[in-house]
Every structure is written in structure tokens, then in C-alpha cells.
Biopython code that builds the backbone (N, CA, C, O; Angstrom):
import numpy as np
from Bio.PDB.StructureBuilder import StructureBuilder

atoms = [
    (1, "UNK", "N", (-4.839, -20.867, 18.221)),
    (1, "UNK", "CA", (-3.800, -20.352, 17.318)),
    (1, "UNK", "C", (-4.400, -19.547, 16.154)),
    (1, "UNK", "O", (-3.872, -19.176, 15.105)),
    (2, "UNK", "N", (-5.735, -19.366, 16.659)),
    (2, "UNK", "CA", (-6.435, -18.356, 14.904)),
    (2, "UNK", "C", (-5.777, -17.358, 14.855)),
    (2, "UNK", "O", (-5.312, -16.896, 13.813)),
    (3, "UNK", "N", (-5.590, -16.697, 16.404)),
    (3, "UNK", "CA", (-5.071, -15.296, 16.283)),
    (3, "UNK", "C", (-3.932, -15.177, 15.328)),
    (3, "UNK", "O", (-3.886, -14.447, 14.338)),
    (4, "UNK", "N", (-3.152, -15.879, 15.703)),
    (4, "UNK", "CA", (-2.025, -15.568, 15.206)),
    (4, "UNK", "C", (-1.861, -15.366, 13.268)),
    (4, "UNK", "O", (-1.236, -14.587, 12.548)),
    (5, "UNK", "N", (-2.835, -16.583, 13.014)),
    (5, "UNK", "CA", (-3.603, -16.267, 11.408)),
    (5, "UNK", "C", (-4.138, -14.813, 11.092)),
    (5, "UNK", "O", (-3.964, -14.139, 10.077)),
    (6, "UNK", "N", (-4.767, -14.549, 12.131)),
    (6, "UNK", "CA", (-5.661, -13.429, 11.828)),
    (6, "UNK", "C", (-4.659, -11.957, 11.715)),
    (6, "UNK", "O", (-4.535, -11.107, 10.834)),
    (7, "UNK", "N", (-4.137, -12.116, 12.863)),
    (7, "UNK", "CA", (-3.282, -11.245, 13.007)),
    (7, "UNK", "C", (-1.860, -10.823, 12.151)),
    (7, "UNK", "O", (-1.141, -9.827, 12.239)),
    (8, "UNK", "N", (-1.790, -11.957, 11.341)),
    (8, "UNK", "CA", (-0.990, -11.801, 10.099)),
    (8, "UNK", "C", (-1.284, -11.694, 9.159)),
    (8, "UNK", "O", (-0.572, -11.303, 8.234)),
    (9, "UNK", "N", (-2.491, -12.024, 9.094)),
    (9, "UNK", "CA", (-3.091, -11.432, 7.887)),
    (9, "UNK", "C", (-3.699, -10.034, 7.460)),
    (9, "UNK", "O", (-3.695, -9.536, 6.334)),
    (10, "UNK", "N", (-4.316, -9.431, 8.841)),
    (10, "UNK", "CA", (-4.718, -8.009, 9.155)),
    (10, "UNK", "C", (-3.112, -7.106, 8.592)),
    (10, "UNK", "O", (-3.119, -6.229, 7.728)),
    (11, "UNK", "N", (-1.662, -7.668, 9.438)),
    (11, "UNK", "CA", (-1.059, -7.509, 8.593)),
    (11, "UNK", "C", (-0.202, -7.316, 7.648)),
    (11, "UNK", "O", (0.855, -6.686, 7.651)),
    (12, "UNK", "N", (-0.807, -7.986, 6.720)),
    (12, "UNK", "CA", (-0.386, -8.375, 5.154)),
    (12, "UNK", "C", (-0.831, -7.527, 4.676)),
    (12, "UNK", "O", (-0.151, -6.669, 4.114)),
    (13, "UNK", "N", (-2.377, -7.490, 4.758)),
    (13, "UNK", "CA", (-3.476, -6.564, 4.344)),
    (13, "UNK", "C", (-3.036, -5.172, 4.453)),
    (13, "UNK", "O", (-2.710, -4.515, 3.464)),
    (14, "UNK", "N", (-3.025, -4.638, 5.865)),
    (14, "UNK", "CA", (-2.652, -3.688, 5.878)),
    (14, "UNK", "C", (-1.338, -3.048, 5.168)),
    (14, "UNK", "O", (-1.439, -2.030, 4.484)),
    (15, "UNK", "N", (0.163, -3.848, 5.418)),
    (15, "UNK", "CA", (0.692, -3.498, 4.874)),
    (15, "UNK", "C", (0.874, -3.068, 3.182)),
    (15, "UNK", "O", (1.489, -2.105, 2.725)),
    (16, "UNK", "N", (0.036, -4.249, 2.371)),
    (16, "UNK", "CA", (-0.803, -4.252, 0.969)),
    (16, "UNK", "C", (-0.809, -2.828, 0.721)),
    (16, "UNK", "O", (-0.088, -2.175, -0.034)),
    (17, "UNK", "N", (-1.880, -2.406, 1.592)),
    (17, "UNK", "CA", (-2.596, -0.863, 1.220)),
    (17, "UNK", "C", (-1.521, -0.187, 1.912)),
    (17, "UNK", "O", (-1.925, 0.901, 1.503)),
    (18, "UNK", "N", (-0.760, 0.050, 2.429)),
    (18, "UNK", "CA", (0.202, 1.151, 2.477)),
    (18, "UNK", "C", (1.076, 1.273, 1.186)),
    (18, "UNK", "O", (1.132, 2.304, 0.516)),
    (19, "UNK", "N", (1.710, 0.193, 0.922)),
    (19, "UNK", "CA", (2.838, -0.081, -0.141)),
    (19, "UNK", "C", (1.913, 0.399, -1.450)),
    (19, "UNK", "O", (2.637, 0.802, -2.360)),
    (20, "UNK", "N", (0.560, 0.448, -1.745)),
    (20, "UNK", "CA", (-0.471, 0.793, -2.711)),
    (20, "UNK", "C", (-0.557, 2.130, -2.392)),
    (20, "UNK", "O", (-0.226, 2.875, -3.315)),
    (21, "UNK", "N", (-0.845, 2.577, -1.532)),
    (21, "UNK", "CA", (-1.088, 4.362, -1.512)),
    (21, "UNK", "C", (0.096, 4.808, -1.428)),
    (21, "UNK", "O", (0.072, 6.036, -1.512)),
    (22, "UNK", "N", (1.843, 4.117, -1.214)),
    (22, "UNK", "CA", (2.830, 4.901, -1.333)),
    (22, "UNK", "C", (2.973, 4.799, -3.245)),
    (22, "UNK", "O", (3.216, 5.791, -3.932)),
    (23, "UNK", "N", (2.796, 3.643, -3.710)),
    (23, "UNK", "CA", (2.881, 3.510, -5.202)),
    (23, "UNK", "C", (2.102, 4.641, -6.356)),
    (23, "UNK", "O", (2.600, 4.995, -7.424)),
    (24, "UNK", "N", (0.917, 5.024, -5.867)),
    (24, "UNK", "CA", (-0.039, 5.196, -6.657)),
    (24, "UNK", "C", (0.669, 6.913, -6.237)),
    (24, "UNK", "O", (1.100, 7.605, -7.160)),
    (25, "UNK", "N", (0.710, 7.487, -4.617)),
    (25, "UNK", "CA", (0.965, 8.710, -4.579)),
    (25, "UNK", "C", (2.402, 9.198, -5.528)),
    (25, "UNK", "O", (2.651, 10.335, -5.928)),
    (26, "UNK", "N", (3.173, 8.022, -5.716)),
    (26, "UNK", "CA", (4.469, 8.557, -6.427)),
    (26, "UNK", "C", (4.374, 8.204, -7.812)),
    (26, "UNK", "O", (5.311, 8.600, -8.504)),
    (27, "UNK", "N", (3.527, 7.597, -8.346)),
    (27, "UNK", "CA", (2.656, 7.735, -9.862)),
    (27, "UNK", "C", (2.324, 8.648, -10.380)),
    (27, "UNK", "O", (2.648, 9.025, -11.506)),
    (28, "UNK", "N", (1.403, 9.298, -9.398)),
    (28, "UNK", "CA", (0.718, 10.815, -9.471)),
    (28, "UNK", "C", (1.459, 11.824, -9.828)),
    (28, "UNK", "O", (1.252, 12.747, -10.616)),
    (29, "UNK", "N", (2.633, 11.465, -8.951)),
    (29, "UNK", "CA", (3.618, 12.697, -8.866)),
    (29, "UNK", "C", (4.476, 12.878, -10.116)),
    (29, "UNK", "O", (4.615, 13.907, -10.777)),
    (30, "UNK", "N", (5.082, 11.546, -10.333)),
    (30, "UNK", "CA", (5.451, 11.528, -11.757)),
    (30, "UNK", "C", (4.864, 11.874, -12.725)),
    (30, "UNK", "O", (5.486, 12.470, -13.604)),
    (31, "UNK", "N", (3.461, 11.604, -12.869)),
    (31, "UNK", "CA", (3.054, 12.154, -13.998)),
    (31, "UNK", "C", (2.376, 13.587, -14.099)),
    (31, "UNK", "O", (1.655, 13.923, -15.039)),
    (32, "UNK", "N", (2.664, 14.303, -13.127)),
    (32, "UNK", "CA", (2.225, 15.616, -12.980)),
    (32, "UNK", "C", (3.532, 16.429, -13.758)),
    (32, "UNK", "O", (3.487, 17.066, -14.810)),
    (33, "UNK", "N", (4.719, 16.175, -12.851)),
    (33, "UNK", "CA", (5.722, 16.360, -13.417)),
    (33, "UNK", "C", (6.656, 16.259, -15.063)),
    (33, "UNK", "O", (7.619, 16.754, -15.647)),
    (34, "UNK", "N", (5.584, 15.267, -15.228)),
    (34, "UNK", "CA", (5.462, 15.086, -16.951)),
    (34, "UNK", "C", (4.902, 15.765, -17.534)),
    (34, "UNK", "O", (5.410, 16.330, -18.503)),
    (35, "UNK", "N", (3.475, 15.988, -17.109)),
    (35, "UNK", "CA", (2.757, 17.268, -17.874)),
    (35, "UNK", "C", (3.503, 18.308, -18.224)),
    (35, "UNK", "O", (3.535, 18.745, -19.374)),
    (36, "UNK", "N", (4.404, 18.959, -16.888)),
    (36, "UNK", "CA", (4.705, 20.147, -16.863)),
    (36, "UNK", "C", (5.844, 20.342, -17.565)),
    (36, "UNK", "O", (6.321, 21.473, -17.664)),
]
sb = StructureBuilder()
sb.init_structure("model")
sb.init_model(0)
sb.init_chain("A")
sb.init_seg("    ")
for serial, (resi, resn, name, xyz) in enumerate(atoms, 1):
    if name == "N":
        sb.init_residue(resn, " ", resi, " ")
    sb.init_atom(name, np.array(xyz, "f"), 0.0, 1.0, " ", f" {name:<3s}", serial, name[0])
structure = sb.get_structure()
């Protein structure tokens, strides 16, 4: 039954870093848009 640990955790993980590079890319964007 590790897999099934492992495999939910790969992902968690993964999902982690998506939800982080969608956050950070629409951060960016906002504050570009602020500059301007």
C-alpha cells in the first residue's frame, strides 16, 4: 500500500507547484500593471 502514499503525495506536491507558478505568474502581472 506505499504506492498509494507515494502516489498522493507526488500529487500534492505536484499540484503545490502548479497552484505556486499560477500565483506568483498572476502577481507578476499585477504588479507590472501597477507600474504602468
Amino acid at each position: 500500500m506505499w504506492y498509494f502514499a507515494w502516489i498522493l503525495g507526488v500529487g500534492l506536491a505536484s499540484t503545490a507547484a502548479i497552484l505556486n507558478g499560477m500565483w506568483f505568474e498572476a502577481r507578476e502581472q499585477r504588479r507590472s500593471e501597477a507600474k504602468r
